[in-house]
N, CA, C and O atoms as CSV, one atom per row, in Angstrom:
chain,resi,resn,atom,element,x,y,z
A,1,UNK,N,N,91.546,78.601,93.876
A,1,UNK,CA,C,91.364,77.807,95.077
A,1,UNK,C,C,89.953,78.049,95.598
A,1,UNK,O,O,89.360,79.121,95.724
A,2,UNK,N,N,89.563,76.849,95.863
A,2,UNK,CA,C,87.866,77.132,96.700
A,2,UNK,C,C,88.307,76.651,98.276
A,2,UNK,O,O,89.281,76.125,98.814
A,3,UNK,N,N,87.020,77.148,98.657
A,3,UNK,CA,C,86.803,77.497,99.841
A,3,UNK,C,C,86.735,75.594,100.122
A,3,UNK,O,O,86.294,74.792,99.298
A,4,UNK,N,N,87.300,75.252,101.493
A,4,UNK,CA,C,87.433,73.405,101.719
A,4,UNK,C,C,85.470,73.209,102.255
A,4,UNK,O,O,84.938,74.171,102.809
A,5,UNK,N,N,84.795,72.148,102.038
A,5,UNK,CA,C,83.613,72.325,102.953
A,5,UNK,C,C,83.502,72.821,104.128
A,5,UNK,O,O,84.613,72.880,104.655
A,6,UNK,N,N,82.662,73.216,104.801
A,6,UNK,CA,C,82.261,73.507,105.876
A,6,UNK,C,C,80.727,73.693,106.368
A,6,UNK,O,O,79.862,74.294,105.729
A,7,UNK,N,N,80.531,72.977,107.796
A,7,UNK,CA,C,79.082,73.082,108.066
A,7,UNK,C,C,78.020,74.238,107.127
A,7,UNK,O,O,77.056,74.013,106.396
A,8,UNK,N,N,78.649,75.433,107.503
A,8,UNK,CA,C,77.940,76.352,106.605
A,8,UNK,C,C,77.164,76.416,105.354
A,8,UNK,O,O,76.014,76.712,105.027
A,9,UNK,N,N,78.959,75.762,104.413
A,9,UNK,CA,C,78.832,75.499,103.110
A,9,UNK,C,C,77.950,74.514,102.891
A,9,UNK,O,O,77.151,74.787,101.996
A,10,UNK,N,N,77.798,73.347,103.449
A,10,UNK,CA,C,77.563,72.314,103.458
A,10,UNK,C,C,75.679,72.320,104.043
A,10,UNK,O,O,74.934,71.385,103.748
A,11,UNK,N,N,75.159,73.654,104.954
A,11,UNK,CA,C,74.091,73.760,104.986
A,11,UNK,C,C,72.751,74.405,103.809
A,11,UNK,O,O,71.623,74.109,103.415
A,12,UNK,N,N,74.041,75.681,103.596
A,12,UNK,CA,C,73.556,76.728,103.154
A,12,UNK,C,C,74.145,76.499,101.432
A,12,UNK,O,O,73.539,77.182,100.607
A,13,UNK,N,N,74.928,75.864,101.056
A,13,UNK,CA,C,75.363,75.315,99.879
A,13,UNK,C,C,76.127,76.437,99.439
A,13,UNK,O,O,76.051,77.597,99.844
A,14,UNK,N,N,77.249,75.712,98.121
A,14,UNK,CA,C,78.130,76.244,97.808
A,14,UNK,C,C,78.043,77.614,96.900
A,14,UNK,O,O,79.017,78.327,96.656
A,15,UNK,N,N,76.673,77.858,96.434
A,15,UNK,CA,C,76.263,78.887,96.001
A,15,UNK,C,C,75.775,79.852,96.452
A,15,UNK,O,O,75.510,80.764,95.669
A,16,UNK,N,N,75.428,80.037,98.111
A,16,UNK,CA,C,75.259,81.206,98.876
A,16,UNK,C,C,76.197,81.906,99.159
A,16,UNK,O,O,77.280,81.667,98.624
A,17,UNK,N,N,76.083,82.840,99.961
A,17,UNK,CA,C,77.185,83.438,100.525
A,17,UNK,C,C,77.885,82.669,101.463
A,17,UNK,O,O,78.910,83.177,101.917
A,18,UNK,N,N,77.576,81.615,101.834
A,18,UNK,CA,C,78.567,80.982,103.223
A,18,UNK,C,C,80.121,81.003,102.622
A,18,UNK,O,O,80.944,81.513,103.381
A,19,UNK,N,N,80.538,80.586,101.547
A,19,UNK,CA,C,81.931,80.052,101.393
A,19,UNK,C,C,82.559,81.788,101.837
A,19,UNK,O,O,83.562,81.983,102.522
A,20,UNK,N,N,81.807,82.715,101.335
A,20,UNK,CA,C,82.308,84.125,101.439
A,20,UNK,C,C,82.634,84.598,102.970
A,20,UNK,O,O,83.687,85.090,103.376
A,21,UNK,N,N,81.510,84.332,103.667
A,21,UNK,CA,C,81.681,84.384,105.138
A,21,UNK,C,C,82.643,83.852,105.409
A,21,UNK,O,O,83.585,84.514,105.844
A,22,UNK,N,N,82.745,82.400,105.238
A,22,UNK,CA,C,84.107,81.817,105.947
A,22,UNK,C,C,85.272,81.854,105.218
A,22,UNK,O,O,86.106,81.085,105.696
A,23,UNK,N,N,85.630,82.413,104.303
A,23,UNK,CA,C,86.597,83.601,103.860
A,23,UNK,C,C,86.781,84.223,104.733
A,23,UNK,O,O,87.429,83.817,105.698
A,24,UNK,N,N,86.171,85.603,104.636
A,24,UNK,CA,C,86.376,86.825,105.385
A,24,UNK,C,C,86.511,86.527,107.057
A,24,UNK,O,O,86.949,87.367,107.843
A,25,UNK,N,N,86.150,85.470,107.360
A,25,UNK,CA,C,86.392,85.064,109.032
A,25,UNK,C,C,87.687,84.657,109.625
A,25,UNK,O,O,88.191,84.907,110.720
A,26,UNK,N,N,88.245,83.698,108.218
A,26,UNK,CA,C,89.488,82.519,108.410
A,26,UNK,C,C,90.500,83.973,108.064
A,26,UNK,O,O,91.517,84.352,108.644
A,27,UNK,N,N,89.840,84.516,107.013
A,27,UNK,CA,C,91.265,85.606,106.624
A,27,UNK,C,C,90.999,87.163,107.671
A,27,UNK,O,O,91.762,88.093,107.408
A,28,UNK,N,N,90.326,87.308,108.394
A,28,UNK,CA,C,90.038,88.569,109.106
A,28,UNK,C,C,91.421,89.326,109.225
A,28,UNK,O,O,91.257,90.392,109.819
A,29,UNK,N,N,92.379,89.167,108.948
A,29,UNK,CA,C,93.312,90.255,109.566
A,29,UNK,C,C,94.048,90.797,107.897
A,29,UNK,O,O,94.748,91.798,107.740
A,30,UNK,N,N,93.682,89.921,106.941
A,30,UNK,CA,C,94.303,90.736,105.679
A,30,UNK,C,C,93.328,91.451,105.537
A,30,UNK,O,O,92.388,91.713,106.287
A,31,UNK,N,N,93.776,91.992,103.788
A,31,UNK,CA,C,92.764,93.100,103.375
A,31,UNK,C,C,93.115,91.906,102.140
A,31,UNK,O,O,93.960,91.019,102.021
A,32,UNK,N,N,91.730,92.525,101.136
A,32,UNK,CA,C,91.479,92.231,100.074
A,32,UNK,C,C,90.842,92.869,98.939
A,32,UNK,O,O,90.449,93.978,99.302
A,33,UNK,N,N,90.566,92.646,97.699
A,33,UNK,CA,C,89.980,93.168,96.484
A,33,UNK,C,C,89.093,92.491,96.604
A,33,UNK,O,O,89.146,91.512,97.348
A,34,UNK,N,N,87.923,92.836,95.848
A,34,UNK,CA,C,86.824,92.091,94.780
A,34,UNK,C,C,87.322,91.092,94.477
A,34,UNK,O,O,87.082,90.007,95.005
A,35,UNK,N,N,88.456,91.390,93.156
A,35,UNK,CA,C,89.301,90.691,91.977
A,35,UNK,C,C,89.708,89.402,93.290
A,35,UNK,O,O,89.297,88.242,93.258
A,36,UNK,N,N,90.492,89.926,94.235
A,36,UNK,CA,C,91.049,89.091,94.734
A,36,UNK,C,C,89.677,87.526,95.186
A,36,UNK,O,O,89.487,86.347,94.886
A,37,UNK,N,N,89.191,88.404,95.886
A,37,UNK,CA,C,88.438,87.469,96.454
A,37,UNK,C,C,87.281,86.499,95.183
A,37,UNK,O,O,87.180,85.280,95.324
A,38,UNK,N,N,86.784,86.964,94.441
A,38,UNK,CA,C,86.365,86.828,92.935
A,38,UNK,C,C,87.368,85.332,92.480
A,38,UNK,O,O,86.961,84.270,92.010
A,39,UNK,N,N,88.979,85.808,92.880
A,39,UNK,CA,C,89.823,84.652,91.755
A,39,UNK,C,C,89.541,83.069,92.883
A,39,UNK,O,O,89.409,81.907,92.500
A,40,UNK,N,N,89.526,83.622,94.349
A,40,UNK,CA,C,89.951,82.765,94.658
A,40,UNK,C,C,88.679,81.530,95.253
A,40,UNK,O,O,88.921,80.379,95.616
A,41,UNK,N,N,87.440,82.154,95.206
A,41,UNK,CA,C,86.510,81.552,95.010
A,41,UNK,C,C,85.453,81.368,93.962
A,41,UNK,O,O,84.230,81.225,93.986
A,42,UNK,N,N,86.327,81.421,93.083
A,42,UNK,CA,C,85.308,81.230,92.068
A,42,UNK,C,C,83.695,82.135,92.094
A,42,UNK,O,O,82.823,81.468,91.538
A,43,UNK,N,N,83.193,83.497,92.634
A,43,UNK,CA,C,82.272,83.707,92.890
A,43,UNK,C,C,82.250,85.197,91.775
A,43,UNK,O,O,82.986,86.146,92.047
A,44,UNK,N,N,81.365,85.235,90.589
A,44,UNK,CA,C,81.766,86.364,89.818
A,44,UNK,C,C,81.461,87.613,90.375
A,44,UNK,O,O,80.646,87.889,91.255
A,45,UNK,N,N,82.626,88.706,89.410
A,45,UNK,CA,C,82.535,90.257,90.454
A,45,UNK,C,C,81.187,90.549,90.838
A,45,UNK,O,O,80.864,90.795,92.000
A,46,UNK,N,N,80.400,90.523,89.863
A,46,UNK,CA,C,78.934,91.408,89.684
A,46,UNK,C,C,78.654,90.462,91.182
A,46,UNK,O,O,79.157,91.115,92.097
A,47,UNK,N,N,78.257,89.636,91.528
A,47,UNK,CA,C,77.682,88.657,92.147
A,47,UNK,C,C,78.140,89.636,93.893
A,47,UNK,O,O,77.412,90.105,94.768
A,48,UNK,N,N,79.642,89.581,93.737
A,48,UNK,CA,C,80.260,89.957,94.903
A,48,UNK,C,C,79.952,91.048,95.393
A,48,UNK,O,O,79.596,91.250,96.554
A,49,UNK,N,N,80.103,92.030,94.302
A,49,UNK,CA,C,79.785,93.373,94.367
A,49,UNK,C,C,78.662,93.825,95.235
A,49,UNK,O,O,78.733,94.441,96.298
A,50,UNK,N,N,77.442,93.340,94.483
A,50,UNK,CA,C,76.003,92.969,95.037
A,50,UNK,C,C,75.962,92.479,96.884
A,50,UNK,O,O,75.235,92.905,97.782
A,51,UNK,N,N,76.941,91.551,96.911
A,51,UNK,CA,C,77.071,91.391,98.488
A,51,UNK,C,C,77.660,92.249,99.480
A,51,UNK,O,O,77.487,92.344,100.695
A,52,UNK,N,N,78.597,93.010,98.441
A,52,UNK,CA,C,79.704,93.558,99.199
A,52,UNK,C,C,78.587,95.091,99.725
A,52,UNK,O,O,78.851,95.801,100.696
A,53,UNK,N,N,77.579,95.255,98.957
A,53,UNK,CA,C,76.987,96.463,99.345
A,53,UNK,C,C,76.242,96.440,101.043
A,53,UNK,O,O,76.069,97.354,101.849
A,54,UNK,N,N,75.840,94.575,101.126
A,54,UNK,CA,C,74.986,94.638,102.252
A,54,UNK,C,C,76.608,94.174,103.311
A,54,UNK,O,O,76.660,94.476,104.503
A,55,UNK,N,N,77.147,93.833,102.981
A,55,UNK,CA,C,78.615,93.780,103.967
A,55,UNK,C,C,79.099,95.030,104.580
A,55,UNK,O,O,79.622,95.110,105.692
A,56,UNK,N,N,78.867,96.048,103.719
A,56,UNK,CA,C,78.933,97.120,103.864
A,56,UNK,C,C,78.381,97.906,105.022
A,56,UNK,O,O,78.790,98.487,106.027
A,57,UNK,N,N,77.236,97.638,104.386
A,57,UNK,CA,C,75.998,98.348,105.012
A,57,UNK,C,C,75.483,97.808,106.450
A,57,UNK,O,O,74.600,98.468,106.998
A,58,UNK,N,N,75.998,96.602,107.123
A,58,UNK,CA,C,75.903,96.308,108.154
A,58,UNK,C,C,77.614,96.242,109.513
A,58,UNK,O,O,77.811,95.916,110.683
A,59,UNK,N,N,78.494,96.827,108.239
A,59,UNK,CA,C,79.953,96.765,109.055
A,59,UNK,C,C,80.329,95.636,108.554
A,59,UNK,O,O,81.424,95.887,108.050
A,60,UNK,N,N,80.092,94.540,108.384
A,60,UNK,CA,C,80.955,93.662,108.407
A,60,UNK,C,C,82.364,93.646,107.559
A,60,UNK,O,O,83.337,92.951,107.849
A,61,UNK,N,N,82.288,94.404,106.635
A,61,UNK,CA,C,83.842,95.255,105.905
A,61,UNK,C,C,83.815,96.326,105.855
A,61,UNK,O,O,82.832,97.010,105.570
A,62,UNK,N,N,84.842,96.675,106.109
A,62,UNK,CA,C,85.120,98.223,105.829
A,62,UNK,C,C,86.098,98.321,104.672
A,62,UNK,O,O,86.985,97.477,104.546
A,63,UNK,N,N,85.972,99.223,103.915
A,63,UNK,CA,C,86.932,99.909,103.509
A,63,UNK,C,C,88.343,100.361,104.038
A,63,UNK,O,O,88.333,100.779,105.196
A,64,UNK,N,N,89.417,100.352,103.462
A,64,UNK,CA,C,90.674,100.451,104.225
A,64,UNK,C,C,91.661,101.254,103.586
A,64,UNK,O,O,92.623,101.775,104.151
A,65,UNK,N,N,91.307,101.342,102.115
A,65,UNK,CA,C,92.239,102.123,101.054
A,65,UNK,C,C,91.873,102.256,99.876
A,65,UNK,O,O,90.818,101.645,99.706
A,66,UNK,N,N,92.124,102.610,99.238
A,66,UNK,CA,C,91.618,102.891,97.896
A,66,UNK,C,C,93.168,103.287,97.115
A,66,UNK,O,O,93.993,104.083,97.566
A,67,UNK,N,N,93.302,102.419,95.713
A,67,UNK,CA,C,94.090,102.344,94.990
A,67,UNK,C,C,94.107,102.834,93.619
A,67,UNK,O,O,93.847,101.977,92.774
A,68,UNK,N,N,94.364,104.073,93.177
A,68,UNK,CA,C,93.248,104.128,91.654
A,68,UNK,C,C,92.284,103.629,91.788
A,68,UNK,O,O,91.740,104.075,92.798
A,69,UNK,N,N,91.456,102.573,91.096
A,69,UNK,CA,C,89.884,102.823,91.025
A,69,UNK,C,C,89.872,101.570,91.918
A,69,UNK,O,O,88.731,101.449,92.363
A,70,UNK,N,N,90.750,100.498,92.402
A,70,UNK,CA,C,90.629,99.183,93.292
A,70,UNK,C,C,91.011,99.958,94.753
A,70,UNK,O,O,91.869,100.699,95.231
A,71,UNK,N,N,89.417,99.063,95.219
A,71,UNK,CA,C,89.391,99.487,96.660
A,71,UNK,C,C,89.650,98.313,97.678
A,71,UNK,O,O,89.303,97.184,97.333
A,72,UNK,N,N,90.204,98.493,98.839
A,72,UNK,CA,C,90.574,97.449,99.631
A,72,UNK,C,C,90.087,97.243,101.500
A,72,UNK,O,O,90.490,97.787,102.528
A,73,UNK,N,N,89.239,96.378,101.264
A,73,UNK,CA,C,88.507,95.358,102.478
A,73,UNK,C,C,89.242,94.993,103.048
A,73,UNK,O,O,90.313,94.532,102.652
A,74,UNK,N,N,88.721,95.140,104.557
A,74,UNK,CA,C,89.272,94.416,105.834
A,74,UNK,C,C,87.608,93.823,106.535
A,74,UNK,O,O,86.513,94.352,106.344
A,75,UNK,N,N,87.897,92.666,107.307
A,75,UNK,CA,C,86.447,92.217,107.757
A,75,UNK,C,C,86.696,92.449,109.254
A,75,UNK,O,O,87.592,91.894,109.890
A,76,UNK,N,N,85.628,93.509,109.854
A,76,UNK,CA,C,85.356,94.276,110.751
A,76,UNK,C,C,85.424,93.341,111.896
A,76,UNK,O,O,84.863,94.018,112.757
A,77,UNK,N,N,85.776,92.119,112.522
A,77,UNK,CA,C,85.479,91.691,113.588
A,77,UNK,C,C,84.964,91.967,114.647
A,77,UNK,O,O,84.304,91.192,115.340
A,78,UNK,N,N,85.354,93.745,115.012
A,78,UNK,CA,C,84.897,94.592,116.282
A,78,UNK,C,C,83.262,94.938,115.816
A,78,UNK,O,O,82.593,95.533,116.661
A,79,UNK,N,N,82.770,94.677,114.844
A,79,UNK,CA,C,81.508,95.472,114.459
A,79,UNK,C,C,80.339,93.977,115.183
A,79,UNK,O,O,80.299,92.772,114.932
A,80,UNK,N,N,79.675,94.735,115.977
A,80,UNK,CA,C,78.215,93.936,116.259
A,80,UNK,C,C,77.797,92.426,115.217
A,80,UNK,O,O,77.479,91.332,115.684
A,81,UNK,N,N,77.911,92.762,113.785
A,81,UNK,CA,C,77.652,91.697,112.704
A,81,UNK,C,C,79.118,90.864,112.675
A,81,UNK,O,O,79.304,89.650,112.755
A,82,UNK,N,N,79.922,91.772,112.557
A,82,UNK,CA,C,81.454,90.968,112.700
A,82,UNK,C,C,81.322,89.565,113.287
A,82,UNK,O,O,81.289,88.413,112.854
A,83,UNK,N,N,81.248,90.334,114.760
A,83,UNK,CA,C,81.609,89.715,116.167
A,83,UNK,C,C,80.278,88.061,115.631
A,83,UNK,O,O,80.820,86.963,115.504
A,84,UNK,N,N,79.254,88.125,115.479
A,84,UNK,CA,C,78.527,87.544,115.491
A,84,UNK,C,C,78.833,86.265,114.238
A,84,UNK,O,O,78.714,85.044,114.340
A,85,UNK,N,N,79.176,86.939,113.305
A,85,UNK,CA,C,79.326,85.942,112.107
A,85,UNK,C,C,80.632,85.133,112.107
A,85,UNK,O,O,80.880,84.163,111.391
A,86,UNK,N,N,81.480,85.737,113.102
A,86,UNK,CA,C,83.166,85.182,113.550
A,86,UNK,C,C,83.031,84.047,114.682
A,86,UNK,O,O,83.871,83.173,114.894
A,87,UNK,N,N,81.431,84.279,115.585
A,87,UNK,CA,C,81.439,82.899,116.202
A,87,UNK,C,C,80.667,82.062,115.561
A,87,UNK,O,O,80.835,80.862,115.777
A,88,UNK,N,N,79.724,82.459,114.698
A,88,UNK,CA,C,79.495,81.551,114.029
A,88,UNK,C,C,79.818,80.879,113.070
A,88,UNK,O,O,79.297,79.789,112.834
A,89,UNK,N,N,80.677,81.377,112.395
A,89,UNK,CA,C,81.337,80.451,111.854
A,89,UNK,C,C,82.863,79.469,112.574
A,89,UNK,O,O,83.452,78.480,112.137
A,90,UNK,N,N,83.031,80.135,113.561
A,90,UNK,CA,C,84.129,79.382,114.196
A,90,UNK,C,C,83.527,77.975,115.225
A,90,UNK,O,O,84.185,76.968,115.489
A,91,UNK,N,N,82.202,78.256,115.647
A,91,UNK,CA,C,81.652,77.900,116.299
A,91,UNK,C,C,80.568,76.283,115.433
A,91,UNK,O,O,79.972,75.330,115.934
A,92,UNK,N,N,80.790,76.711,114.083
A,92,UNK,CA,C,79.987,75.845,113.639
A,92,UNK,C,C,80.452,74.654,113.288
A,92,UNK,O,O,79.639,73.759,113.057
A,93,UNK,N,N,81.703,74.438,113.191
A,93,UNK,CA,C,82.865,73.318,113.234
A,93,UNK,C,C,83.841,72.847,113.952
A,93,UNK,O,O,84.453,73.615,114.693
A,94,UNK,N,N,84.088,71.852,113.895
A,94,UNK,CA,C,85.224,71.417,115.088
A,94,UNK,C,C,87.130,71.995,115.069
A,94,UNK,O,O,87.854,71.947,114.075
A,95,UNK,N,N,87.457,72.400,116.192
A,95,UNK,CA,C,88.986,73.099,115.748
A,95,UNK,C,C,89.580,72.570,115.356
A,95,UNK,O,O,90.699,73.047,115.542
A,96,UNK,N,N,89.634,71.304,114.556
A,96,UNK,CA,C,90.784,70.808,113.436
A,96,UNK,C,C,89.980,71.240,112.554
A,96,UNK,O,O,90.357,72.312,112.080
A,97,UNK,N,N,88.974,70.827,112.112
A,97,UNK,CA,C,88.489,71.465,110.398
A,97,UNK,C,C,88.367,73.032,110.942
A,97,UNK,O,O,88.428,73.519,109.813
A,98,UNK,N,N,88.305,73.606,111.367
A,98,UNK,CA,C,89.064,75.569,111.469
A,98,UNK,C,C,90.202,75.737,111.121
A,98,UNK,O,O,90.488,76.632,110.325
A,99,UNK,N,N,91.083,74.936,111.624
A,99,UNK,CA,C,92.424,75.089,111.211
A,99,UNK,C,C,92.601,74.405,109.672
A,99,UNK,O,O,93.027,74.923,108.640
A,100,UNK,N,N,92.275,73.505,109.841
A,100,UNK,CA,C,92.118,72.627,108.229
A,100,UNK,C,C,92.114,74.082,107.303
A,100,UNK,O,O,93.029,74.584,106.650
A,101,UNK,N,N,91.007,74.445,107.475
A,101,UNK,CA,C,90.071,75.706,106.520
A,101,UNK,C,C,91.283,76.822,106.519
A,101,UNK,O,O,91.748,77.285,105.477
A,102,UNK,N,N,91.685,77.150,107.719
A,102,UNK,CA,C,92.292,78.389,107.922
A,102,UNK,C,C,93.435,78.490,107.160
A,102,UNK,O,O,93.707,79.550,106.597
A,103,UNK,N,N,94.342,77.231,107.050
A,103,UNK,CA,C,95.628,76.828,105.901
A,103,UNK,C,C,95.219,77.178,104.865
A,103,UNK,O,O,95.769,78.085,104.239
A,104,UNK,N,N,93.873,76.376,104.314
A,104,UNK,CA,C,93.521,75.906,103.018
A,104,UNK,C,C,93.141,77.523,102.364
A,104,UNK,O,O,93.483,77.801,101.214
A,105,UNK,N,N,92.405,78.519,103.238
A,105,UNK,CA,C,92.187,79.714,102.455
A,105,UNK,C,C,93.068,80.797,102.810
A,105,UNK,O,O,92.693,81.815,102.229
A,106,UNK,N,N,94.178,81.016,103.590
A,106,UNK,CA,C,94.844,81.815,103.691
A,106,UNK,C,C,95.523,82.294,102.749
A,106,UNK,O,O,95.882,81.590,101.804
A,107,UNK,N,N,95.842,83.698,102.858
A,107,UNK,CA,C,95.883,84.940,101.575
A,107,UNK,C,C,97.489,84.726,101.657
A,107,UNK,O,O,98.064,85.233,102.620
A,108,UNK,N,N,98.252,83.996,100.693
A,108,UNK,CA,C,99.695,83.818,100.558
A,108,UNK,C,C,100.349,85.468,100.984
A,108,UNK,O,O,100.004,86.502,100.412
A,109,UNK,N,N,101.403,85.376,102.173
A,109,UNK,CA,C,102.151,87.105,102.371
A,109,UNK,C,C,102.987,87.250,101.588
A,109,UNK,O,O,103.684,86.264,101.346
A,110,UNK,N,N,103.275,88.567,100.848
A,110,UNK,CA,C,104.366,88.874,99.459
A,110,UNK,C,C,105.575,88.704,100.589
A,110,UNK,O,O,105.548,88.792,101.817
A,111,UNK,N,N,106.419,88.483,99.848
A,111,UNK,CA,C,107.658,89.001,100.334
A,111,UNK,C,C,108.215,89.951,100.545
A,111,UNK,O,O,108.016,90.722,99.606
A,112,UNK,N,N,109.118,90.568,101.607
A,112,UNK,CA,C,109.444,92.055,101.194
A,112,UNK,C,C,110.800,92.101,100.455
A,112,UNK,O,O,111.611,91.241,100.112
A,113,UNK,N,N,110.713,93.655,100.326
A,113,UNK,CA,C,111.954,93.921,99.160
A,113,UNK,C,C,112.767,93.070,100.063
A,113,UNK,O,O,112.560,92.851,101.257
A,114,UNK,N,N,114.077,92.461,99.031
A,114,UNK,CA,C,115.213,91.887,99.277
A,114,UNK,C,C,116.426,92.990,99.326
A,114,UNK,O,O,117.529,92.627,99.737
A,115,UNK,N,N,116.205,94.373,98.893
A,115,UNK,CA,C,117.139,94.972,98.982
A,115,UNK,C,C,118.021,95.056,97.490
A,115,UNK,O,O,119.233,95.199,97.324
A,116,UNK,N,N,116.754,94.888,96.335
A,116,UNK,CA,C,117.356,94.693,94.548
A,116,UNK,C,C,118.247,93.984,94.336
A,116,UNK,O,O,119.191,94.233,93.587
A,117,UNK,N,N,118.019,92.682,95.169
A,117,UNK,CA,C,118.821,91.624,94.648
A,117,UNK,C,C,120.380,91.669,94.933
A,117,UNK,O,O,121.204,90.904,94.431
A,118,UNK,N,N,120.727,93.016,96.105
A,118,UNK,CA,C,122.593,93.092,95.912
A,118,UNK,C,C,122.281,91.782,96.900
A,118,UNK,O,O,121.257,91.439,97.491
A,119,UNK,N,N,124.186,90.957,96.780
A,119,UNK,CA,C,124.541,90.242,97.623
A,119,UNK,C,C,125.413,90.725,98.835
A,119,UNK,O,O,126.626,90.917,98.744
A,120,UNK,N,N,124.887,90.852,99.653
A,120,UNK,CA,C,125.898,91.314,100.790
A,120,UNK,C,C,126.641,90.508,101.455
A,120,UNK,O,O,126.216,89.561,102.117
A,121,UNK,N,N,128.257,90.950,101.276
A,121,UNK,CA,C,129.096,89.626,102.402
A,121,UNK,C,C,129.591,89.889,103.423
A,121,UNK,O,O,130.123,90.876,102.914
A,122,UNK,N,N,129.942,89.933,104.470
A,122,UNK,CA,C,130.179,90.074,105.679
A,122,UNK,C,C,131.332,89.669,106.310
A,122,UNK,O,O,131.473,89.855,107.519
């Protein structure tokens, strides 16, 4: 799945970082992988990686867990760069295409256990 247009995308083109920003803005409250974020925009690891250092390095993700060698992102909203890149990108489009966007890239929630499948009757 790619990222739907947006002013951003649409300024700064589909090969910058914008589609990534408005990722990490629309999805701010999950966490994510590389891999993850990598499948779902089409943007290769090495490429991400490379970004993820200056994302880093200014707050705008943090780190949140570490899984064996996969580590897992949350996008800092409270951080100075956060705060700034969350109105701008919310700010740079009208609130139906936000919401449009916000459907279109949201991180599907697993389900939780069902309880191994027993049927319980009552």
């Amino acid at each position: 799945m790619t990222v739907p247009p947006s002013p951003l995308v649409e300024i700064f083109g589909a090969n910058s970082s914008a589609p990534l920003l408005v990722y990490l803005v629309f999805n701010h409250g999950n966490e994510f992988t590389i891999s993850d974020v990598s499948d779902r925009l089409k943007i290769s690891k090495a490429r991400l990686n490379k970004m993820k250092d200056g994302l880093l390095k200014y707050k705008v993700i943090q780190e949140t867990r570490k899984v064996g060698k996969t580590s897992y992102y949350r996008y800092d909203r409270n951080s100075k760069m956060g705060k700034l890149l969350y109105e701008l990108v919310f700010n740079a489009g009208t609130s139906e295409h936000a919401a449009n966007l916000a459907a279109a890239t949201a991180t599907p929630r697993k389900d939780r256990e069902d309880g191994g499948g027993k049927i319980i009757i009552a």
